[in-house]
N, C-alpha and C positions, 0 to 999 in steps of 0.2 A: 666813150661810146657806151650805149646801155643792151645790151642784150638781156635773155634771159637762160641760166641754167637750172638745169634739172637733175639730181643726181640719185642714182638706182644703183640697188647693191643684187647682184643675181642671187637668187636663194629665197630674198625676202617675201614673204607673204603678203606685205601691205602693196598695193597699186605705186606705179612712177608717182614720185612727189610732184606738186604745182611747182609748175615753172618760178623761178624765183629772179627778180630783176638783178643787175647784176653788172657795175661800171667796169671797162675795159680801157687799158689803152685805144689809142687810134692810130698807132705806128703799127699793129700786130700785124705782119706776115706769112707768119710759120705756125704749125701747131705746135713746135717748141718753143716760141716765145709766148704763146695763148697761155700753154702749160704754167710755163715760169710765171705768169703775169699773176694769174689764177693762184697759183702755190704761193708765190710773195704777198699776195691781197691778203691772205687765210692766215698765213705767219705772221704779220705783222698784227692782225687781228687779233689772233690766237696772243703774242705778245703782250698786247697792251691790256689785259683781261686782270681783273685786279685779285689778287692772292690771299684778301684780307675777306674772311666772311663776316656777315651782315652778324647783328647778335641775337636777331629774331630772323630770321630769314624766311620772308612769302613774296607770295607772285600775285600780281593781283588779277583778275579775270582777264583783263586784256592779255595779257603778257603769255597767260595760259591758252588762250585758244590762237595767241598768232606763235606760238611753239609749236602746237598740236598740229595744225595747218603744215609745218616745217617738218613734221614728222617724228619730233621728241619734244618731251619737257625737262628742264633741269633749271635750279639754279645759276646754272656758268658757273660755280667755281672754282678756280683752279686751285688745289692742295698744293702743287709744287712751285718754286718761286726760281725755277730753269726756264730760261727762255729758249727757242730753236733758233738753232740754225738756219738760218734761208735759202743760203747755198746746197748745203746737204739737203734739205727737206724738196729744193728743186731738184737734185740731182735722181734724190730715190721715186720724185713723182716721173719723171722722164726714165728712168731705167725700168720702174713699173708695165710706163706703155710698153715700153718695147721688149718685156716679158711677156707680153700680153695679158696681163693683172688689170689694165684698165683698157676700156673701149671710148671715143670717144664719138660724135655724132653732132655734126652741124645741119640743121632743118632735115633730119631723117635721112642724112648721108654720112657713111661712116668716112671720118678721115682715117688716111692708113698710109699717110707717108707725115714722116717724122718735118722733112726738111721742104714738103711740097708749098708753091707759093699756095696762100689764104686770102682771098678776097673776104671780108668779113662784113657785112650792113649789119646798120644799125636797126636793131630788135631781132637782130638772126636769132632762133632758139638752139640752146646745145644741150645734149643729153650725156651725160658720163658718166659709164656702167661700171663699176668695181665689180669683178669674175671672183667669185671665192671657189674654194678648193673643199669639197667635205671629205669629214676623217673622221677615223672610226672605224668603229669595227663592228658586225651582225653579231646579233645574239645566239 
């Protein structure tokens, strides 16, 4: 199923990012299997990213304004040659929500039960707000 997420960190100075397409199961129920699904997509992703860098290393114009558009530019690549966990990595995104560390939002409705059923259509938009904490101290 293809929806779209958008993901916002509270604090940031830059606008919501563009909605970004984004395949889903079509079994999803729960916004705990949304989460899992979502976090296994990113992990296996994140996995398969290659460890080896280029010997010259550029971006060529396209690659550069469809990053910018995503809200960073980088190379991709990864220095360490550890893979994650899936399991864990679901565990601490679902312990997050329910810290309250993350928000999440289906068409401008916050979900706010963990285990409530989820009707989910296809092109639903979802927003997911990571809440940071500032620190520090006045001068």
């Amino acid at each position: 199923m293809l929806i779209n997420i958008r993901v916002k960190t509270a604090g940031k100075r830059r606008d919501i990012l563009q909605p970004t397409a984004y395949v889903i199961a079509d079994d999803i129920t729960t916004l705990r299997q949304f989460l899992a699904d979502i976090v296994s997509t990113e992990v296996d992703r994140y996995n398969q990213k290659e460890t080896d860098a280029q010997m010259i290393p550029f971006l060529t114009p396209q690659q550069i304004e469809d990053q910018a558009s995503a809200g960073k530019v980088s190379f991709g690549t990864v220095f360490s040659d550890k893979k994650v966990n899936k399991s864990k990595a679901v565990d601490n995104a679902i312990q997050c929500w329910c810290d309250g560390l993350v928000r999440v939002f289906m068409n401008d409705t916050e979900l706010i039960e963990l285990d409530a059923p989820l009707s989910i259509q296809e092109g639903a938009e979802f927003t997911l707000i990571r809440l940071i904490f500032l620190a520090g101290r006045m001068w």
